[in-house]
C-alpha positions in Angstrom: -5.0 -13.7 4.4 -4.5 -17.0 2.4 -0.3 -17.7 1.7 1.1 -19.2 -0.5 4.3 -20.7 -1.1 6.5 -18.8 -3.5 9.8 -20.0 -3.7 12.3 -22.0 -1.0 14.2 -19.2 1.2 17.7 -21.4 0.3 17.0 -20.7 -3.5 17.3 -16.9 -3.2 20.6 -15.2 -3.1 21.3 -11.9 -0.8 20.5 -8.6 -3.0 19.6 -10.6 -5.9 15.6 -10.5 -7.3 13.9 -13.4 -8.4 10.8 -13.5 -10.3 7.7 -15.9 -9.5 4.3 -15.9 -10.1 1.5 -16.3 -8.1 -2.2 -17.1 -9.1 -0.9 -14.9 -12.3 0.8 -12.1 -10.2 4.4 -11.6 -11.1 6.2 -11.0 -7.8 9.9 -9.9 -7.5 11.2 -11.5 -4.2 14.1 -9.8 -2.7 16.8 -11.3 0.1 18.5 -7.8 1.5 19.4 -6.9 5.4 18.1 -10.2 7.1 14.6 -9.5 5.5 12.3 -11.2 2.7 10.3 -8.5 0.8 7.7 -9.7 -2.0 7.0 -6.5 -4.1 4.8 -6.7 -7.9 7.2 -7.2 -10.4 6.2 -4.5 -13.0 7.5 -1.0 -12.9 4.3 1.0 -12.7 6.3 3.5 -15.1 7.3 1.5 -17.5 5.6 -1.6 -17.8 9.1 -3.8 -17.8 10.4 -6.4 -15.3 12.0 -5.1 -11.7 13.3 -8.3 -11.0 15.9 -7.7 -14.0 17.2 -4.5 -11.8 19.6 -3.9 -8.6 19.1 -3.8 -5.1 20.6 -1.9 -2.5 19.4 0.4 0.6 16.2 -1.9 1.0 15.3 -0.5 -2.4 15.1 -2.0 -6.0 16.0 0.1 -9.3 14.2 -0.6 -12.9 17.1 -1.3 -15.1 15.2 0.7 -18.1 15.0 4.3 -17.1 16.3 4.4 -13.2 13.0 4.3 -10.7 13.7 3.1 -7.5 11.1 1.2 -5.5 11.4 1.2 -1.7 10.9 -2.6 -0.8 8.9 -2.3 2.3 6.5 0.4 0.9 6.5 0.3 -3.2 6.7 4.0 -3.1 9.3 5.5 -5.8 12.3 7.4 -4.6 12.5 9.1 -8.1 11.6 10.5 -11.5 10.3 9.0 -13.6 7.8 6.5 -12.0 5.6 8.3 -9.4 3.3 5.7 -8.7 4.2 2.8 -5.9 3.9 -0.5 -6.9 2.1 -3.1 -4.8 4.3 -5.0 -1.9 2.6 -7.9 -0.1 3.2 -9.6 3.1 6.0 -12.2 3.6 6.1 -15.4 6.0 9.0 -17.5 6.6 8.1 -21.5 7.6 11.2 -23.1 7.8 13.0 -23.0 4.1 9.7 -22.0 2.7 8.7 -18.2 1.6 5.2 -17.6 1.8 3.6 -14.5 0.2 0.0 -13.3 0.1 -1.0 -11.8 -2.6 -4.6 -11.7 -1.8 -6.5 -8.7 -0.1 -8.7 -8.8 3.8 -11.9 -7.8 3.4 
């Protein structure tokens, strides 16, 4: 797995998403419950941003029509999305937050 560095673990406030993109995936990294998740940025039922939504219970909500998104698995809690959306592995290295976005052969 190649990381890369996505954003500075200083510049991301608790329970508050931040968008970034890596090699042209838009990533929504999440601070919640002493964790880093890294989870694809676009709902998979509506095509809008999920970094625009809430957090809370390790899970983020779409701000358009409601989905939630658990943060370690992608899989939706509820109507109307029913597909997950990808999450990818997280590495903290001192202030830095890596993410891969790549996938083992």
């Amino acid at each position: 797995m190649t990381y890369v560095r996505a954003a500075a673990l200083s510049e991301l406030e608790e329970d508050t998403p931040k968008r970034v993109e890596i090699d042209g995936t838009p990533i929504s990294l999440v601070r919640t419950e002493g964790e880093v998740f890294a989870i694809n940025d676009i709902c998979s039922h509506a095509n809008v941003s999920l970094s625009e939504g809430e957090v809370e219970d390790c899970s983020i909500e779409c701000w358009l029509h409601g989905s939630s998104f658990d943060l370690r698995t992608g899989k939706p809690s509820g109507l109307p999305a029913t597909r997950p959306v990808p999450v990818y592995p997280v590495k903290i290295e001192g202030d830095d937050v890596l993410v891969s976005v790549t996938q083992e052969s």
